[in-house]
Residue, then its C-alpha position, 0 to 999 in steps of 0.5 A: x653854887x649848890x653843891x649834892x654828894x652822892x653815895x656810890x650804889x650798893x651791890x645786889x642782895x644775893x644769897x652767897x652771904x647766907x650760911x647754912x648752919x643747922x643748930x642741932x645735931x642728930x644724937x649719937x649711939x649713946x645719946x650725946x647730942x650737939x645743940x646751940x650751934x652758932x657762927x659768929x664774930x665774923x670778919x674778914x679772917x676770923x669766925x669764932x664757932x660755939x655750941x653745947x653738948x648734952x654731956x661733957x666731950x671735947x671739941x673739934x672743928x674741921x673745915x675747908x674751902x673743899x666740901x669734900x675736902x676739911x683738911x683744916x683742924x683746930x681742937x680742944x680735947x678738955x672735956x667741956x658742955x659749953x664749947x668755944x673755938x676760934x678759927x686761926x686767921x692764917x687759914x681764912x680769907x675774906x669773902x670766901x666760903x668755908x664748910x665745916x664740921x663739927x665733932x664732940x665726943x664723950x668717950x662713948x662715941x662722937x657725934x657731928x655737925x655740918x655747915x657752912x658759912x661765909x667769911x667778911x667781903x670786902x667793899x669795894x668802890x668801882x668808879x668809871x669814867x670816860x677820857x676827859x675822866x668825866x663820871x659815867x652814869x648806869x654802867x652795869x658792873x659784875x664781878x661773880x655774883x656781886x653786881x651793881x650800877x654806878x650812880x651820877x657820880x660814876x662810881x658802884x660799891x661792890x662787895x668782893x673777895x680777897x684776892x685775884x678778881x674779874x670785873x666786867x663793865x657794860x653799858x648798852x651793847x659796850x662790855x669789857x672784863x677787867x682783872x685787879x687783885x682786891x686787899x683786906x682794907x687799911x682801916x676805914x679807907x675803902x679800896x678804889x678802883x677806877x676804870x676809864x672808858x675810851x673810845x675810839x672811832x674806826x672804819x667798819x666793813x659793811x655791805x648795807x652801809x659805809x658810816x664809821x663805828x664807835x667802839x669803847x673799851x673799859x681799862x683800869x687805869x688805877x688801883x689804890x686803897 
């Protein structure tokens, strides 16, 4: 017997993942002038921010999930032209949204930056099937703005963030919304979560007929990485 593997879907592209980060700073009073911003190394709960100023100054980096609220700071008061920081992990989770500000100064006056970026989501295999456990094709499933279908295999990869989440499963005019807590991945094993559909036959009410209704329900039935 000839047997095909399937790989699961990918999500939809989507803009969430785009950092705004503008590479150059307006000039200070004096002069001084940040250039060369970049965000990079970014995983799950790590981003590693440089930049160059014009004449040596220090290094200071606010940030938070608040925009208006950068209560994380991490700083270097060595006077530098080339800049290094690396953001402690204890104040990062996966696939969330970090905007920062960057500050250089040369003892003249500061001068900063803005932007934002967005730490590694976690992937995250969505596999549905029905009660005798059969994969289900062409189930739309969303969780935030990350969104697929689930191929022959019942099974969609949606990229997701660290921690609590709400799924919705829909197929046709049948939808439900699931909660499940997503964790950072053990090594290359993905997160699996599986949803069974079950459905259910019951007496429905109608002054243009007596025929019964189905009805289906999306539940998980188990979680494990």
């Amino acid at each position: 017997k000839k047997t095909t593997t399937s790989k699961a879907r990918s999500p939809s592209k989507n803009s969430r993942q785009t950092s705004v980060v503008p590479t150059t700073s307006k000039p200070s009073a004096t002069g001084l002038t940040i250039t060369d911003l970049v965000i990079g190394d970014k995983d799950y709960r790590s981003a590693v921010l440089t930049w160059k100023t014009t004449a040596p100054s220090s290094s200071k980096i606010n940030y938070g999930t608040n925009k208006e609220d950068l209560y994380l700071e991490q700083k270097d008061d060595k006077k530098v032209t080339e800049h290094r920081i690396q953001l402690n992990k204890e104040n990062l989770k996966a696939g969330s949204r970090y905007y920062i500000r960057v500050t250089s100064n040369d003892d003249k006056g500061p001068v900063t930056i803005d932007g934002d970026f967005y730490t590694k989501f976690i992937p995250v295999i969505i596999k549905v099937t029905n009660e005798a456990q059969k994969p289900l094709a062409d189930v739309d499933v969303a969780s935030g703005e990350a969104s697929g279908a689930t191929n022959e295999n019942g099974e969609a990869l949606l990229e997701l963030p660290e921690g609590d989440v709400v799924i919705y499963a829909e197929k046709d005019d049948l939808n439900r919304e699931l909660s499940a807590t997503i964790d950072l991945p053990s090594g290359d094993d993905l997160q699996r979560i599986t949803l069974s559909m079950t459905t259910d036959s019951t007496a429905v009410a109608s002054s243009n007929s007596s025929a019964k209704k189905k009805t289906s329900v999306f539940k998980i039935v188990g979680i494990m990485a």
